[in-house]
MARBA-183540 format. One record per atom (N, C-alpha, C): y, x, z; residue number from 1. Coordinates in steps of 0.05 Angstrom, whole numbers, plus 5000, padded with zeros to 4 digits. Example, Ala and Ser with C-alpha at 12.3 -4.5 7.8 and 13.67 -1.06 7.14 Angstrom:
BEGIN
+------+------+------+-----+
!    v !    u !    w ! num !
+------+------+------+-----+
! 4886 ! 5264 ! 5156 !   1 !
! 4910 ! 5246 ! 5156 !   1 !
! 4934 ! 5264 ! 5156 !   1 !
! 4955 ! 5257 ! 5142 !   2 !
! 4979 ! 5273 ! 5143 !   2 !
! 5001 ! 5258 ! 5157 !   2 !
+------+------+------+-----+
# end
This chain:
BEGIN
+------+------+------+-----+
!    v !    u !    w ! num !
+------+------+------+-----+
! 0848 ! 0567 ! 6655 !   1 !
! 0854 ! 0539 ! 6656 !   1 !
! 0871 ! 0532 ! 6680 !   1 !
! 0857 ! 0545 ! 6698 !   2 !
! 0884 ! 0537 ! 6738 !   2 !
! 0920 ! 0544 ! 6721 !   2 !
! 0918 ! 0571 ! 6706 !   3 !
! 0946 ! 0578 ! 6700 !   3 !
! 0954 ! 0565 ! 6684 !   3 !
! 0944 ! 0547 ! 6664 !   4 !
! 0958 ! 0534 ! 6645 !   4 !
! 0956 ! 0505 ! 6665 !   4 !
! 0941 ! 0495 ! 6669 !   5 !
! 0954 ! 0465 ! 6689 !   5 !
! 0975 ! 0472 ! 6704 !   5 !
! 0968 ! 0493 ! 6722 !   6 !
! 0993 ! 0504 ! 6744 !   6 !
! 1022 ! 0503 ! 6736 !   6 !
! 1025 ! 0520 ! 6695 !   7 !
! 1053 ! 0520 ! 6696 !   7 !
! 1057 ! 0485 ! 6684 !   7 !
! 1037 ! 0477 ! 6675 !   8 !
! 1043 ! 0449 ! 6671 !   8 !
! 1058 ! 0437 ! 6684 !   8 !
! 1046 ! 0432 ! 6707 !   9 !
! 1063 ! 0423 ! 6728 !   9 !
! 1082 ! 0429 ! 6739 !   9 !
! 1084 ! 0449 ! 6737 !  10 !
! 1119 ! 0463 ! 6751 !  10 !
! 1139 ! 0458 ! 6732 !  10 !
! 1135 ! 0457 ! 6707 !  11 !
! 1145 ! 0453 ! 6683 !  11 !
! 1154 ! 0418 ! 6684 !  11 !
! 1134 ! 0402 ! 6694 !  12 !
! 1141 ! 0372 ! 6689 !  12 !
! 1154 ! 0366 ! 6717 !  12 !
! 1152 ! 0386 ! 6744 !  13 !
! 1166 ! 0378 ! 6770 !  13 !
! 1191 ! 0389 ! 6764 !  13 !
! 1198 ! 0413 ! 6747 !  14 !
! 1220 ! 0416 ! 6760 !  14 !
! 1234 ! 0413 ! 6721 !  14 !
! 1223 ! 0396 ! 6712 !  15 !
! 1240 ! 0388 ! 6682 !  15 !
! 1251 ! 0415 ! 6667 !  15 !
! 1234 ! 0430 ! 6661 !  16 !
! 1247 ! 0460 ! 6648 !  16 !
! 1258 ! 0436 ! 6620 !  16 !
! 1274 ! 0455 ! 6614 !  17 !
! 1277 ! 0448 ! 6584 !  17 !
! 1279 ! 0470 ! 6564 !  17 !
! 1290 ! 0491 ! 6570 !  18 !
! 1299 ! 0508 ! 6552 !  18 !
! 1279 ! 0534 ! 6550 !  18 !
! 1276 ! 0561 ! 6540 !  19 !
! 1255 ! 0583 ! 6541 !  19 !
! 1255 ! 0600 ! 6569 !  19 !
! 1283 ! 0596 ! 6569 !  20 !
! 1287 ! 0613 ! 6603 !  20 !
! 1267 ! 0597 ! 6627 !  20 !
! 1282 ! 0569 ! 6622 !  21 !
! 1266 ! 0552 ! 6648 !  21 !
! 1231 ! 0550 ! 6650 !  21 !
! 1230 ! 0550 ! 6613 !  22 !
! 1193 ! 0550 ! 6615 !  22 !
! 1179 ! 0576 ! 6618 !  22 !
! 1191 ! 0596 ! 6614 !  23 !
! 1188 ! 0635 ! 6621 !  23 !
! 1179 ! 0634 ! 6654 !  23 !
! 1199 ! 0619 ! 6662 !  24 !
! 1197 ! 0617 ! 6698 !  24 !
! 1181 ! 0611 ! 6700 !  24 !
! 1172 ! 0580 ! 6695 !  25 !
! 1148 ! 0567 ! 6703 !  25 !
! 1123 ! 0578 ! 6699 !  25 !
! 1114 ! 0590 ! 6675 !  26 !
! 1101 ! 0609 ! 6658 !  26 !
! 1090 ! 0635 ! 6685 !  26 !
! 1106 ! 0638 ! 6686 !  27 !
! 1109 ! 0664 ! 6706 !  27 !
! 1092 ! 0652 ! 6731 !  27 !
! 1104 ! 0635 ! 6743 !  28 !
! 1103 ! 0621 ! 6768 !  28 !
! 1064 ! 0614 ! 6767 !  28 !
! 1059 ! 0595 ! 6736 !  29 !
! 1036 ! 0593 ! 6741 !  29 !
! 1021 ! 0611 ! 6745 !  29 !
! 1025 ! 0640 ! 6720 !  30 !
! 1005 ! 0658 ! 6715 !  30 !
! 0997 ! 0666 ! 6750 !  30 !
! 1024 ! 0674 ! 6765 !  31 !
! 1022 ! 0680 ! 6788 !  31 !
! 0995 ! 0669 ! 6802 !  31 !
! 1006 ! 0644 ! 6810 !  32 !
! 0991 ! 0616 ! 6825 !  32 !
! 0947 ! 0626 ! 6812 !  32 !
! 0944 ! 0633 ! 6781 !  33 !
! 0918 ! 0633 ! 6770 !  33 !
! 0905 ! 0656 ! 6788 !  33 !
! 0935 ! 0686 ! 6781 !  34 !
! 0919 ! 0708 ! 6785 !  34 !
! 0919 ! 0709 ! 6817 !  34 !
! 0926 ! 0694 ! 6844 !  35 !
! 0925 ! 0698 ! 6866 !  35 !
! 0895 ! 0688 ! 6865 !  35 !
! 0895 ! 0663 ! 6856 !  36 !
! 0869 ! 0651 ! 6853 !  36 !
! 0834 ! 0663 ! 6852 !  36 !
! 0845 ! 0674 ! 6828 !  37 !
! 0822 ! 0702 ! 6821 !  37 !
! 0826 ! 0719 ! 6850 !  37 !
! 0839 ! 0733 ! 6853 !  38 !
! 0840 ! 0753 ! 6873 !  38 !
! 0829 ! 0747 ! 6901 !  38 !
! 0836 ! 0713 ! 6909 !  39 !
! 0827 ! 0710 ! 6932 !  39 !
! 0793 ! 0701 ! 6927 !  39 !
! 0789 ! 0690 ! 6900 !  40 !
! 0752 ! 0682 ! 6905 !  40 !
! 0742 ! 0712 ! 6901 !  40 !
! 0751 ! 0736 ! 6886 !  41 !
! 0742 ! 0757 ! 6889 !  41 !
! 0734 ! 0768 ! 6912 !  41 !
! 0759 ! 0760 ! 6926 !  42 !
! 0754 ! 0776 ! 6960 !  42 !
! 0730 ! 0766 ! 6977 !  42 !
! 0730 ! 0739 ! 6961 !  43 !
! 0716 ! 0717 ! 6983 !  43 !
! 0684 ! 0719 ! 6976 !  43 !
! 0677 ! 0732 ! 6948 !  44 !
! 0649 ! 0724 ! 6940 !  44 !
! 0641 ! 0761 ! 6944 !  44 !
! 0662 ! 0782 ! 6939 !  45 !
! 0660 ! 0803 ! 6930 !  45 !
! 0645 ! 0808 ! 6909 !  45 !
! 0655 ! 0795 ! 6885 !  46 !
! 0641 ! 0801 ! 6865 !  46 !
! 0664 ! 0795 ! 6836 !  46 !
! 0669 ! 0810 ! 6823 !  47 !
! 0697 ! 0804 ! 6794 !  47 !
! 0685 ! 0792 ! 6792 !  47 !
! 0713 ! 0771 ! 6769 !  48 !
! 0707 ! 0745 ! 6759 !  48 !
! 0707 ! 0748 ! 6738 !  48 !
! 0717 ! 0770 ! 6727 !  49 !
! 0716 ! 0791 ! 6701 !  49 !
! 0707 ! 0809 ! 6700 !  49 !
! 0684 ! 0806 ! 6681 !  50 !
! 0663 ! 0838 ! 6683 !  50 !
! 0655 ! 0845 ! 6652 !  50 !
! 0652 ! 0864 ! 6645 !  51 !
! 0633 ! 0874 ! 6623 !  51 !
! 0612 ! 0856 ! 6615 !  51 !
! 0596 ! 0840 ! 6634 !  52 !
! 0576 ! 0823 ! 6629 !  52 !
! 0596 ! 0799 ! 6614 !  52 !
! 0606 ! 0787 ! 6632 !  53 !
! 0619 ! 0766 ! 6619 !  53 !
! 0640 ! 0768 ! 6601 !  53 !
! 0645 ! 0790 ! 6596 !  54 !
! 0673 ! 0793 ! 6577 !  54 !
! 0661 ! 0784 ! 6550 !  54 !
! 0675 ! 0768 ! 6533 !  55 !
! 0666 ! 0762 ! 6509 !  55 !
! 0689 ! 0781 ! 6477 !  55 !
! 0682 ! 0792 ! 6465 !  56 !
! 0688 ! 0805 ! 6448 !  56 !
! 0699 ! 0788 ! 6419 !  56 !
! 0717 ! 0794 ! 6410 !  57 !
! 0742 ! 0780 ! 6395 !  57 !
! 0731 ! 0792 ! 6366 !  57 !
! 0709 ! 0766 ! 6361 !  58 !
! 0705 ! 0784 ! 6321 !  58 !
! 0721 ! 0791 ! 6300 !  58 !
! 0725 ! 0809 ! 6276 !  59 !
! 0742 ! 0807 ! 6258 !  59 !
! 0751 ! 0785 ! 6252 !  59 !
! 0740 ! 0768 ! 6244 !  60 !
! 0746 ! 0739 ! 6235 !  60 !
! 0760 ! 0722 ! 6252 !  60 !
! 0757 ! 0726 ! 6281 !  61 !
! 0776 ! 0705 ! 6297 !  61 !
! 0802 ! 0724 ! 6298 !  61 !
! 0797 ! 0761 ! 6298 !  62 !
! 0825 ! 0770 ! 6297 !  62 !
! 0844 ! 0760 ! 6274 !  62 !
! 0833 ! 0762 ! 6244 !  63 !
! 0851 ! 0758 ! 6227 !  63 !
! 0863 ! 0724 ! 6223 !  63 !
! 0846 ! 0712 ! 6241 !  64 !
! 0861 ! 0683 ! 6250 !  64 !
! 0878 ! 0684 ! 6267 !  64 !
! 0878 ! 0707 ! 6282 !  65 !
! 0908 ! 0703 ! 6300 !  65 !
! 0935 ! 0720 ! 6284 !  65 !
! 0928 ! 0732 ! 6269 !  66 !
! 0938 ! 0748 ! 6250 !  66 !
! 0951 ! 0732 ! 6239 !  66 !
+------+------+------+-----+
# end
């Protein structure tokens, strides 16, 4: 969710218009999410992504992205 608001906004500050300009911003947020993760990782020492919490993709929601 931080990476999709993030490129939101870089996207509405700096007026992308075209696939190149929203690629950037895209980029820029994912960046901005995964520093995010990395620094509460450091800070709690504990992943924010684990086996426990990983949730598993059923046939049925695969052949909906299909």
């Amino acid at each position: 969710m931080l990476g999709e608001a993030s490129t939101t906004e870089i996207t509405r500050n700096n007026d992308a218009k075209d696939f190149d300009e929203n690629k950037i911003a895209a980029k820029r947020g994912g960046k901005i999410a995964g520093d995010a993760r990395v620094a509460l990782e450091k800070e709690t020492g504990k992943k924010i992504v684990s086996k426990e919490n990983y949730l598993q993709i059923t046939v049925k929601q695969k052949r909906k992205l299909n």
